[in-house]
N, C-alpha and C positions, 0 to 999 in steps of 0.2 A: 401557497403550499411550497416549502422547499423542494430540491429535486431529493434530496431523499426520501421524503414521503409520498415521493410520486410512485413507489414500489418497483418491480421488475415488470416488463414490459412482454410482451407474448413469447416474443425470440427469446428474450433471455431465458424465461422458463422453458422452453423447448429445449435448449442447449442443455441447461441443468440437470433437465429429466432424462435426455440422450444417454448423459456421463452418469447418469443413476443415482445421482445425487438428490432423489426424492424421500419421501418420510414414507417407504414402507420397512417394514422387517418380518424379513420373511420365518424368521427363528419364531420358534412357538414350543413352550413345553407340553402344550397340547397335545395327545397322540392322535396319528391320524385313522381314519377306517382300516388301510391295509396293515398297519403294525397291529390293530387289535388283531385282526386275523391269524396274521404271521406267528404272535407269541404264543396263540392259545391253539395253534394247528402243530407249528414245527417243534414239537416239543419229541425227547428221544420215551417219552413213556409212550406217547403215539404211534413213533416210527416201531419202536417193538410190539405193540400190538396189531399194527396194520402187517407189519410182515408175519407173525404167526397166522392174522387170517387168511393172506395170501394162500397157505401151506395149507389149512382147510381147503380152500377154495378147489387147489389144485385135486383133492381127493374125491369133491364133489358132494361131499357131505354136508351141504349148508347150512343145516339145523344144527351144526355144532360151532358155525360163526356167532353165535347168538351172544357170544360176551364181549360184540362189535357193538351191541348197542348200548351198554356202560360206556364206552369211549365216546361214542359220537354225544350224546345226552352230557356229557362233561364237558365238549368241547362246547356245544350250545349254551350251557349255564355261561360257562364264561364270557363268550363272544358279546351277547346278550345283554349280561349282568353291564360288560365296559361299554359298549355301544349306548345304552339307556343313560349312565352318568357321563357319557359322552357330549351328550344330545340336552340334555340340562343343565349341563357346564357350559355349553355354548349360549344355553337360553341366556342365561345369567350374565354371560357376557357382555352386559348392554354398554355402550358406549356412550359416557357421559357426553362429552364434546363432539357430537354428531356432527355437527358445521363448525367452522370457522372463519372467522370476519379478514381477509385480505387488502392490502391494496394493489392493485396492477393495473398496470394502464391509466396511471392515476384515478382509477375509481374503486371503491367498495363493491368486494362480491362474495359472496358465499359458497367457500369450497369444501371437499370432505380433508379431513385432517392428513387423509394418503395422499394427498396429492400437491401439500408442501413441497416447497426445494429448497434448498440452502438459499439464504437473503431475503425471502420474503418477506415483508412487514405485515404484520397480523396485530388484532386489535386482540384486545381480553380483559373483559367484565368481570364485575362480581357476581359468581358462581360458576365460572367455566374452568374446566380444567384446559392446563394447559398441555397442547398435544407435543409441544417438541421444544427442546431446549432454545433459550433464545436469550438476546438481550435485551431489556429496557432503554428505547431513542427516546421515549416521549413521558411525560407528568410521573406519575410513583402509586403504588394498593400494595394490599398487606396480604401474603400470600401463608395458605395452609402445607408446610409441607409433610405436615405426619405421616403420608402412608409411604414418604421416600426414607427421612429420620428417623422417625417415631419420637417427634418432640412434638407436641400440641401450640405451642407456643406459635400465635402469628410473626410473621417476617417480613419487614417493611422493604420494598425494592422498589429502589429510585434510580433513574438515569445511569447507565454502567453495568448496573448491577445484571445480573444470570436467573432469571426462570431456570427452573426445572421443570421437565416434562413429568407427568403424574401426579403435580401440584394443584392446587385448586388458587383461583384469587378469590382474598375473601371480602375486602374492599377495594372500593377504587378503578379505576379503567385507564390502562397503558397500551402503549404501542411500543411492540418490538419487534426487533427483526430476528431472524432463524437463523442458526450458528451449527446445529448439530441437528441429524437426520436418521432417520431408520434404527438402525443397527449402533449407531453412534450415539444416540440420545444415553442420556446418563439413566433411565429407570430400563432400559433394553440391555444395558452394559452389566445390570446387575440381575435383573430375569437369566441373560444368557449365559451367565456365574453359575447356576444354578442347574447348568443341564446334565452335567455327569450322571451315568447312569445310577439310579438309587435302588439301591436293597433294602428290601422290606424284610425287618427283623420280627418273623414269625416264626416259632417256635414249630408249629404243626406243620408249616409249609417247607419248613430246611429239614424235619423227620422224615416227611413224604420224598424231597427229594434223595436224602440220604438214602432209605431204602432201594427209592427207583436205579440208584447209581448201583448201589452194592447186588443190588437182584441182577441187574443188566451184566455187569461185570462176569457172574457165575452163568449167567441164564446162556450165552453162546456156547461154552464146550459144555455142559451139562446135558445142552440139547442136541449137540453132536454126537456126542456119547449115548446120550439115550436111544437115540436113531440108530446109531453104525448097530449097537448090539442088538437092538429089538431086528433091524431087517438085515444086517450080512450074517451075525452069529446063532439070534433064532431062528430066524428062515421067515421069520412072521412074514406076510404079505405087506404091500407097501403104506398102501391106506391104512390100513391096520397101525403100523409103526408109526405113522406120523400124527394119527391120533392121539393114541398115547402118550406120543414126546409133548404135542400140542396142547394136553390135557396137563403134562404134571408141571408146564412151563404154565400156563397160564392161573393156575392154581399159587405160585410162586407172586406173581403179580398183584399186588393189592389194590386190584381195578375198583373193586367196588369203597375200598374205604377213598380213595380220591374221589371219588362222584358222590359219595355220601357228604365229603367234606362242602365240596362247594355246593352241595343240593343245602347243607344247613346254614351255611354264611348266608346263599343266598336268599333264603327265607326270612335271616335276619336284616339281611340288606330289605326288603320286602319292609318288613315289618318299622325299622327306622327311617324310612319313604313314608310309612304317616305317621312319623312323628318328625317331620318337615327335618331327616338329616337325609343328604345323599351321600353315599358310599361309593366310591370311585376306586378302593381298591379293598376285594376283597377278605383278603386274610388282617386286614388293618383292626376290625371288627374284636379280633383275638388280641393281637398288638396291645390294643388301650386295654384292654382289661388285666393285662399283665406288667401294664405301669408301673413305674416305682417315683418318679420324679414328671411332675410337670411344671414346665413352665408356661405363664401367662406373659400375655401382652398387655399392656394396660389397656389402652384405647380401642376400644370396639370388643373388649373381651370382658373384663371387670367393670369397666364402663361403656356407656351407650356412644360416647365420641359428641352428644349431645350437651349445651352447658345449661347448668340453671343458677340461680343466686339461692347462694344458702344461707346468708345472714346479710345485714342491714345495720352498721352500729356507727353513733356520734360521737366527738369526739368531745371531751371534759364536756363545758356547759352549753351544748349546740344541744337543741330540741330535735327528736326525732321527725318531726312534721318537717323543719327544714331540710332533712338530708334527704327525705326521701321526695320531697318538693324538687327542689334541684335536681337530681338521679331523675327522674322521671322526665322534669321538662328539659333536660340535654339530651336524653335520648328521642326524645321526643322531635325535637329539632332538627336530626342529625335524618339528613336526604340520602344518605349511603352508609346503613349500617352495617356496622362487621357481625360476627357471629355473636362477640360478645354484647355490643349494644344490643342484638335480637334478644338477650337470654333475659336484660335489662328492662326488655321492652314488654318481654312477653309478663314477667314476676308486675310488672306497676299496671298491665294490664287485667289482673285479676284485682285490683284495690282500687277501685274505680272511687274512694271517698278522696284518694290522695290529688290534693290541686297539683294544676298544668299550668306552669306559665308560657305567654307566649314569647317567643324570641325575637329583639327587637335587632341583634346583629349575634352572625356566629361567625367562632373562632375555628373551621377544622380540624380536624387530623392531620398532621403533615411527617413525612418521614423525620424534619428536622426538631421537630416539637418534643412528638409521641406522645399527645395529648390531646384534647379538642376542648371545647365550652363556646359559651355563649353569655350574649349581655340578654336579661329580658327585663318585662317591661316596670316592674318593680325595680328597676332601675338597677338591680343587684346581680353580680357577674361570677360564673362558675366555672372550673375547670376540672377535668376528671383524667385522669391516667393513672401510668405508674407512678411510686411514688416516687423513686429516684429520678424520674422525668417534673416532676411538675414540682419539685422542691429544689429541682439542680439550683448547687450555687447558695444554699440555704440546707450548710448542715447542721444548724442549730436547730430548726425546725426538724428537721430528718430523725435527729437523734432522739428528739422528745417524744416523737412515735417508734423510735425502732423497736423496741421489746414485743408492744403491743403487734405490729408487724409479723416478727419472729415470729409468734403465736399462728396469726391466722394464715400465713401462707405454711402451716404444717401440711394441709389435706385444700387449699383453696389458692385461685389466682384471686389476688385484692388489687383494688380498683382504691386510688384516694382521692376524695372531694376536697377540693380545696374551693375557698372566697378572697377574690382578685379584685382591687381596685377598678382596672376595666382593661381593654384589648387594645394595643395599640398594633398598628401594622409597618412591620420593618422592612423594606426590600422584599413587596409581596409574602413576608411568612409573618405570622402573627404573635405577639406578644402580648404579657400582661404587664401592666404597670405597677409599681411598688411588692411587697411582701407578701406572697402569698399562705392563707391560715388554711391549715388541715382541720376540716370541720366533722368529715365521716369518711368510714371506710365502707366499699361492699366488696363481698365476698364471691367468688363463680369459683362455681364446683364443677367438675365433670358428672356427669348423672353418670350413679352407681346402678347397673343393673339390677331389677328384683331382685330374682334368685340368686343373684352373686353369690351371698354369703350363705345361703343352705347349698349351693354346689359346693364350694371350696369347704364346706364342714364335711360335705360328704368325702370328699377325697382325702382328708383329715383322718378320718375315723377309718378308713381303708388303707390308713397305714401310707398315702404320695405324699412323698413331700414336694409342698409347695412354694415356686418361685416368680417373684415379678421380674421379668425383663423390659426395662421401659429407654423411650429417648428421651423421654423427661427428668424433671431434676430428681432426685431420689430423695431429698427430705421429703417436698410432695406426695409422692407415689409411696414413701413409706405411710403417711398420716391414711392414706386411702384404702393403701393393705391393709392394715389396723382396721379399718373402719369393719371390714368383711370379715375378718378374722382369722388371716394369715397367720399362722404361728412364726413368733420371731421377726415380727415385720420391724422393729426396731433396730432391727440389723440392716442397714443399709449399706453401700457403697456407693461411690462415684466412679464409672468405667474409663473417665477420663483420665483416673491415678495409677490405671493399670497400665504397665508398661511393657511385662514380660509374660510368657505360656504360666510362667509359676505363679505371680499375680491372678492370671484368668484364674488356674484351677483354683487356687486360695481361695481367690476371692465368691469363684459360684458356690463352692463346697461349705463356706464356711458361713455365708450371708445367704437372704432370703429375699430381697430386694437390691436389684441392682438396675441402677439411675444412668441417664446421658450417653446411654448406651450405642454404640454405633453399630451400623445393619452385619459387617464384618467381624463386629466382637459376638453379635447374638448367634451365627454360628461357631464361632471358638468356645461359648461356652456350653453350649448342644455336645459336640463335640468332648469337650472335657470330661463331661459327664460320662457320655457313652465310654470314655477313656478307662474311665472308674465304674467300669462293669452296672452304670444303671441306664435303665430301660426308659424312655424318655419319652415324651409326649411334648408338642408343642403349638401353642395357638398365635393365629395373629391375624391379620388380614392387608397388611402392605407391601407394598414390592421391596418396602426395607425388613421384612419379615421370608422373605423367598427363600434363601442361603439357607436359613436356622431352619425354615420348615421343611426344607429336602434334605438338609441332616438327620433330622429328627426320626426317632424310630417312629414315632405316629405324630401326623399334623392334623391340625384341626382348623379350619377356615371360614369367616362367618363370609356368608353371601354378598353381602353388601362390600364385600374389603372388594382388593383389586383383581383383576383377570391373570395375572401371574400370579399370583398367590392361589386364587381355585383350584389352576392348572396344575398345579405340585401338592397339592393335597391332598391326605387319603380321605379327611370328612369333610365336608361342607354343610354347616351350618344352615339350612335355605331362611328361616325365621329370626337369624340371625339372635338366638335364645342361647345362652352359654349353660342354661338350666336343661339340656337336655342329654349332657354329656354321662350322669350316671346313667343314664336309660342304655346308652352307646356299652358302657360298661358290664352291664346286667345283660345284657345280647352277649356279651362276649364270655362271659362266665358262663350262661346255659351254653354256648355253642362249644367252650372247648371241654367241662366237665361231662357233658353229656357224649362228645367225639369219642373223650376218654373211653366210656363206659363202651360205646359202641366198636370202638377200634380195635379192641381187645378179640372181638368177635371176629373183624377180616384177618388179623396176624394170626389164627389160628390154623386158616388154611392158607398163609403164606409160608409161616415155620413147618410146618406139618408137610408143604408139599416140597420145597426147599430142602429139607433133612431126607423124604425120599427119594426125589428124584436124585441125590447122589449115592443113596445107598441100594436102587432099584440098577445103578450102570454096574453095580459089582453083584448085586445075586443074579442068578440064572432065569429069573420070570418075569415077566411082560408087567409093567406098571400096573397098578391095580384101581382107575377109573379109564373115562371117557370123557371128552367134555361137555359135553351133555349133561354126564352125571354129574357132573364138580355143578354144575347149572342148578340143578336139584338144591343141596345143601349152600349155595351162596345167595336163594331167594331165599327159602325160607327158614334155615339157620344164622344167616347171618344180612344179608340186603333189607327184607322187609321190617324185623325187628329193629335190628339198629337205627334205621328210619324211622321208627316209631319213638323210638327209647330215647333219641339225640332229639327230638323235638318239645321234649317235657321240658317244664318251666323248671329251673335250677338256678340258684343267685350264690354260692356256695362259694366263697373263696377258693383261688386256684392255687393246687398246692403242688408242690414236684414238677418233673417232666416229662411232656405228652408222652413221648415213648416209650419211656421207662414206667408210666403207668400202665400203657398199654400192654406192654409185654409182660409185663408182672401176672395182670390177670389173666394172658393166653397163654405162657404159655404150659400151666398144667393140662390145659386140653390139648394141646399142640405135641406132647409130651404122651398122654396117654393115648392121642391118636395114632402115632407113631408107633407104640408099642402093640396097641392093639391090631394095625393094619399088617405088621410083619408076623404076628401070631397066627390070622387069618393066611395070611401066603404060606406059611412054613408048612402050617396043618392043613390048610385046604390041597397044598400041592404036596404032602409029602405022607400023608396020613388019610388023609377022606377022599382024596382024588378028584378034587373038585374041578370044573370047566373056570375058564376063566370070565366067562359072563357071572354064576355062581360068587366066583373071590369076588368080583366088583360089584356084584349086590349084598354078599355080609360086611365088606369094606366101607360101601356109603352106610348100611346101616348103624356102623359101630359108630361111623363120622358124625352122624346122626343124633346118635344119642348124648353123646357126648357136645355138638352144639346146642342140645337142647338143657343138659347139664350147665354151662355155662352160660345161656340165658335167666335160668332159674337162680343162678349166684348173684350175678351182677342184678337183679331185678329185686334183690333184697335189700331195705322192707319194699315188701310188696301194697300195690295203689291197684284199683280195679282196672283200671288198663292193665296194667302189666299181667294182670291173672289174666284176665281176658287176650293177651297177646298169647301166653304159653299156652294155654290152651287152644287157640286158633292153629299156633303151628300145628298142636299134636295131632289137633286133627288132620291139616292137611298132609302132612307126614302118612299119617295111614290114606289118604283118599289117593297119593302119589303110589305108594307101595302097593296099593291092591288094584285098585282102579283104572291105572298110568303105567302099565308095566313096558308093555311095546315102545311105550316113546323115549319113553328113558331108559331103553336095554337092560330093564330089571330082570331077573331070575325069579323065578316059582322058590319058593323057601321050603327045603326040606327037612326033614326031624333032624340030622346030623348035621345042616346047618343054624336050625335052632339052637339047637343044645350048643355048640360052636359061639356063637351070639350072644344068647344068656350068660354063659360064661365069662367071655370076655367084656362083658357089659360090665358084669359084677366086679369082677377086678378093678377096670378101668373107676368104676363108681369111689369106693373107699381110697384109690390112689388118687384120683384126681380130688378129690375133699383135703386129704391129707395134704398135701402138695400148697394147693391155692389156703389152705388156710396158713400156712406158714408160711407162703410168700408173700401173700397180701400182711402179714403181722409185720415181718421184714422191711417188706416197703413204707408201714408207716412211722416206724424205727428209722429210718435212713432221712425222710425229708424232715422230724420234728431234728434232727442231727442239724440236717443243711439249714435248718430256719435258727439254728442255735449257732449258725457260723461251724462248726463243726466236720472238718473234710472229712469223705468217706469215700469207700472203691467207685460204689454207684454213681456218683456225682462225677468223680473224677471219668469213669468211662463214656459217659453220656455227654458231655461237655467237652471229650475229646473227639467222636465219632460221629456224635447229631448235633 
C-alpha cells in the first residue's frame, strides 16, 4: 500500500477538526422549534390584542376578555399545525450514506459522514451516496448525478475526476480523498443559495394582513379619542369608558375571520394527511389552487426515476432470438451492474423461454471503452453500449443506423448490440478485434408514472399551463411530454442556447419543454414567469431543484427527493404519487370559496364597527355595546355559522379577489347596520329617553337581525344544513334574549322599544335586499371584465391596496 492510501493518521484528523475543517454544516433551511414559536406568538395582530386585554384586565371585568381565547386557539393551530410537519419532515430525513468506509492509520473503519475532514480517503460502492465532494485516487464507477443537474444520464469518473456530494455511484468502487467539507461541499453551496427569506404568495394571507395593518394604523387615536370623550367630556366612570372603547376596538379587529381561516386550512391540512400529502405551510393549500402555470421536473415527478426497456428490435436480417439471446447473457454476466444493466435484467427476467449463455471471458465497462461484452461459450462475442462508443472510428456503420437511431432516442436511451470477432486486451483495457456489426437495438425508458397523464389533463382542463423543466436532453423529455399529453410538447428548447434574461423569458413563455437545463436557469425561469404576473407552482425533488422551488409561489416535493428540497417546500408528497395533487387543489377551492362566503360575515362587524367607532368620537353618546355583547353576535351570527358554511364541500372555480368578494357581500349589512345603530341612538337618546343598557339591547338586536339577514343570502340555494343552521341560530338568538339577559347586560324590551325595532328592522330589510342584490350583479360584471383581460376601478383598487 502506498503512503497515500495509508490515509490520515489520528493527529492529523485531530488538527483538521481543531481548525473546523470537518463535514458538518450547520446551515439548515429547516426551521427550528423556537422560530416556529417566535413567528406565530410575535405577531402585531397579537400584540394589539393582548394589550386591549391588558385594559379589560385592569377594570376587572374578566368575562369580557373572552375574545382572548380566539387569539390563543389561533396561535395553537398554528404552532401545532408547523411543529407536526416539522417532526415528519425530519422523519423523512433519513440519511442514505449512514456510514462511510475511511482509511486511517492505514486501516479501514467505519465512520459517520460528520465526521469527515479535509484529506480523508474514503472508499464508495455501488449504491452509496456520496457524503462530501472529493476526488478519484484509485480505479473509476459511473456516478448518478440527477438530484445535483437534473440530468439522468450516468457519469463515468476515473482518476482526477470530482465526485459531488449528493450523488449516488451507480457502478463500480473507487477510492477518493475529500477536497471540500461542511458548508463548502458543492450541494450545501446550493441549499444555502436558497435561504433568503420566502413570501408566500397568498392572496387571503396579504388581505388578512392588509386589514390588520390598516385597522392598527386607525385603532390607536380612535381609541384615544374614544376614551379621552367617553371619561374627561362625559363624566362616564372609568370602567365604564374603557369598556366601551375596548368593545368598538375589538369589534374593528377581524379576530374571528383569522382563526376561522387557519381552523379551515387546517382541517384541510388534516384531511391531505390521509391522502399521504404533508403540508408544511399553511396558506400554500390556497396558493395551488389559484395556479396558472406549473412547472414539472421530469424525474421523480412525470417519471418514477425508475428505468424499464421498452422495446427490443433487430437489425436488417438478425433473428430476434439472437438479440435478445445476447442482451440477456451480457447482463447476465456482468458482477456489477448499473441501473441500466438492472432494468436489462429485471425485462429478460420475466422471459424465462429466452436462452443464457454462459460467459467463457468478459470484456468490462471501462470509463475508456463505454461499453462491456463478453466472449461465451458458442464461441460467439458481444458488445453493447452507446452507439457512438461501440462504432467509434466506423462511420460507415454509424451512418447506416443513424435515422433508425434518431427515431428511438425521441422518448428512450438505446443501447446497440453489436457482434465482434473477439476481445483482445491492450495495456490492461479491452478491445475487440476487426469490424464490429450493429445487430440490435434496446430501448430504456424512464417509467412513466400511472396517473401522469390523467394529472396533467387534469390541470389542462383547469385552464395551467403546463411546463417541463428538465437537465436532460429535450428532444428526450419532449417525446416523454407527448407521451402524457402535455399540450405543445413539440415545442422544445435547449437551455444551453440561452444566453441572455430576454432568451430565458422567450424561451419559458413561448416553449413548453425546456431541456439541459441548469439548477440556476430553473429558478430564472420561475422567476420570469412570476415577472409576467403568473402564479406558479413548482415540483421537483433535488437539491438542483432547491432555488426554483423557494422561488416558486407554491412547491411541491416528492418524499423520496432530497432533505433540502423537503425543507423549502410548501407540499411534500409522502407516497411519492404526483396523482394526488388535484385532490391538493379541490382543498383549496372548498377552503377559499367557502372563506369567501364566510368572511363576508366577520367584515361586517369590522366595517360596521370601524365607521362607528369614528363617528361615536364626534356625537355626544357613549358607544352603543359592550364586549360581552359584540360576544353574543360574533358566536352566533358570525363564529359558528361561518364554521359550519366554510366546511361544506365546494370544487367551484375561484373567481375574483378574496377581499373584494368579501366586501361586496358585507357590506350591505355593514351599511344598514350603521344606519340602523345611529337611528336607535338619535331616538333612544333624543326622543323615547332610553338608558343606555336599553340602546345597547335594540342595537345588538337590530345587529342581530341583520347577521341573520345575511346568513340567509349567502346560504342560497339552501341544502338541509344550511336550513338546519338558520334555524339553530334563531333559536338560540331567542333562548340568549330571553333566557341569558343578566350575562349579557340585556335589557327587558319594552312597547316603545319594540315598536323602535320593528321599525327599523323593516327598513333595514328591503335596504339591505336592494343594496346586496346590486352589488353582488356588480361584482359578477367586474371579474367576467378581468377574466376578459378588460381593466376596471375594482381590480385596479384591490391590486393596489391587498
Amino acid at each position: 500500500m502506498n503512503n497515500e492510501m495509508q490515509g490520515l493518521s489520528s493527529q492529523e484528523v485531530a488538527e483538521r477538526v481543531e481548525k473546523g475543517l470537518v463535514n458538518t454544516d450547520d446551515n439548515s433551511n429547516a426551521r427550528s422549534y423556537g422560530e416556529i414559536f417566535k413567528t406565530n406568538i410575535c405577531t402585531l395582530f397579537n400584540l394589539v390584542n393582548v394589550i386591549l386585554a391588558v385594559c379589560v384586565f385592569v377594570t376587572g371585568e374578566y368575562k369580557n376578555m373572552l375574545f382572548m381565547a380566539i387569539i390563543i386557539t389561533n396561535v395553537l393551530i398554528g404552532i401545532v399545525q408547523e411543529i407536526r410537519s416539522k417532526i415528519t419532515t425530519d422523519k423523512l430525513a433519513i440519511v442514505v450514506a449512514s456510514h462511510v468506509t475511511a482509511m486511517r492509520d492505514g486501516k479501514e473503519c467505519e465512520i459517520d459522514p460528520a465526521e469527515l475532514v479535509i484529506d480523508d480517503i474514503i472508499k464508495l460502492s455501488r449504491g452509496e451516496q456520496i457524503p462530501t465532494d472529493c476526488t478519484v485516487i484509485e480505479s473509476s464507477c459511473q456516478v448518478n448525478e440527477s438530484l445535483l443537474t437534473g440530468e439522468s444520464d450516468l457519469i463515468t469518473k476515473s482518476i482526477g475526476d470530482e465526485l459531488m456530494s449528493g450523488s449516488f455511484v451507480n457502478s463500480g468502487q473507487v477510492w477518493a480523498r475529500v477536497h471540500h467539507v461542511g458548508k463548502d461541499n458543492y450541494a450545501a453551496k446550493i441549499t444555502n443559495a436558497a435561504k433568503a427569506k420566502q413570501e408566500l404568495n397568498s392572496e387571503i394571507m396579504k388581505s388578512l394582513n392588509a386589514i390588520i395593518k390598516y385597522v392598527s394604523i386607525i385603532l390607536i387615536p380612535v381609541g384615544i379619542l374614544l376614551f379621552s370623550k367617553s371619561y374627561f367630556m362625559d363624566g362616564i366612570d372609568y370602567n365604564d369608558s374603557v369598556l366601551s372603547t375596548v368593545s368598538a376596538l375589538i369589534g374593528m379587529i377581524p379576530e374571528g375571520l383569522i382563526l376561522l381561516t387557519s381552523t379551515v386550512l387546517a382541517v384541510s391540512v388534516v384531511r391531505l394527511a390521509g391522502k399521504q400529502v404533508l403540508v408544511q405551510k399553511l396558506y400554500c393549500i390556497e396558493t395551488l389552487a389559484r395556479v396558472d402555470t406549473l412547472c414539472l421536473d421530469k424525474t421523480g415527478t412525470i417519471t418514477s426515476g425508475k428505468m424499464t426497456v421498452a422495446n427490443v428490435l433487430p437489425i436488417g436480417d438478425v433473428t430476434q432470438d439472437e438479440v435478445d439471446t445476447a442482451f440477456k447473457s451480457l447482463v447476465t454476466s456482468d458482477t456489477d451492474k448499473n441501473e441500466t444493466a438492472m432494468a436489462i435484467d429485471k425485462h429478460y427476467a420475466e422471459l424465462p423461454n429466452i436462452n443464457t449463455l454462459k460467459a467463457k471471458s468478459i470484456a468490462p465497462f471501462s470509463s475508456d471503452n463505454k461499453w462491456s461484452g463478453a466472449t461465451f461459450e458458442n464461441e460467439k462475442s458481444y458488445c453493447m453500449g452507446a452507439a457512438q462508443f461501440v462504432l467509434a472510428g466506423h462511420d460507415d456503420k454509424f451512418q447506416a443506423i443513424a435515422e433508425k437511431l434518431d427515431e428511438l432516442t425521441a422518448d428512450s436511451r438505446v443501447l446497440l448490440l453489436a457482434r465482434v470477432d473477439k476481445f483482445v486486451d491492450c495495456d490492461g483495457v479491452p478491445k475487440f478485434g476487426g469490424t464490429p456489426e450493429p445487430i440490435g437495438f434496446i430501448c430504456i425508458a424512464d417509467e412513466i408514472r400511472d396517473n401522469a397523464a390523467q394529472t396533467i389533463a387534469y390541470f389542462a382542463e383547469q385552464g395551467v399551463d403546463v411546463k417541463v423543466i428538465s437537465g436532460d436532453d429535450p428532444h428526450t423529455v419532449s417525446g416523454i411530454a407527448a407521451k402524457v399529453g402535455i399540450k405543445n410538447a413539440d415545442k422544445y428548447v435547449d437551455a444551453t442556447t440561452l444566453k441572455t434574461e430576454e432568451d430565458i423569458k422567450n424561451a419559458v413563455f413561448n416553449h413548453s419543454v425546456l431541456g439541459r437545463v441548469k439548477p440556476e436557469q430553473k429558478q430564472m425561469f420561475v422567476n420570469a414567469l412570476k415577472e409576467g404576473h403568473r402564479t406558479v407552482a413548482m415540483t421537483g425533488d433535488g437539491v438542483n431543484d432547491v432555488m426554483a422551488l423557494k422561488a416558486a409561489d407554491c412547491s411541491v416535493v416528492m418524499a423520496a427527493g432530497s432533505d433540502a428540497a423537503r425543507n423549502v417546500a410548501h407540499l411534500v408528497l409522502v407516497d411519492n404519487n404526483f396523482a394526488h395533487m388535484p385532490e391538493v387543489v379541490a382543498e383549496g377551492r372548498r377552503s377559499i370559496n367557502n372563506l369567501q362566503r364566510s368572511g363576508s360575515l366577520f367584515l361586517v362587524k369590522t366595517i360596521m364597527s370601524l365607521v362607528l367607532s369614528v363617528l361615536f368620537v364626534l356625537l355626544p353618546w357613549q358607544y352603543p355595546f359592550e364586549p360581552i355583547q359584540m360576544t353574543v353576535f360574533s358566536c352566533t351570527c358570525v363564529g359558528i355559522p361561518s364554521f359550519i358554511l366554510a366546511l361544506e364541500p365546494n370544487h367551484d372555480v375561484v373567481r375574483g379577489h378574496f377581499l373584494a368578494n368579501c366586501i361586496v357581500k358585507s357590506f350591505p349589512g355593514a351599511f344598514c347596520a350603521i344606519l340602523g345603530i345611529l337611528a336607535i341612538s338619535v331616538v333612544g337618546n333624543c326622543f323615547l329617553d332610553l338608558s343606555i343598557n336599553q340602546i345597547q339591547t335594540c342595537s345588538l338586536i337590530a345587529l342581530c337581525f341583520l347577521g341573520v339577514l345575511l346568513i340567509v343570502r349567502i346560504s342560497i340555494p339552501y341544502t338541509p344544513i344550511r336550513a338546519v343552521l338558520t334555524a339553530c341560530i334563531l333559536l338560540a338568538l331567542c333562548f340568549i334574549f330571553t333566557f341569558m339577559r343578566p350575562i349579557f347586560d340585556i335589557a327587558v324590551i319594552t312597547p316603545e322599544m319594540a315598536i323602535l325595532l320593528i321599525s327599523i328592522c323593516a327598513i333595514n330589510f328591503v335596504l339591505y335586499n336592494l343594496l346586496f342584490n346590486r352589488l353582488v350583479a356588480w361584482q359578477k360584471r367586474s371579474i367576467i371584465e378581468e377574466q376578459q383581460g378588460i381593466d376596471n376601478h375594482m381590480t385596479r383598487m384591490f391590486k393596489r391596496y391587498f
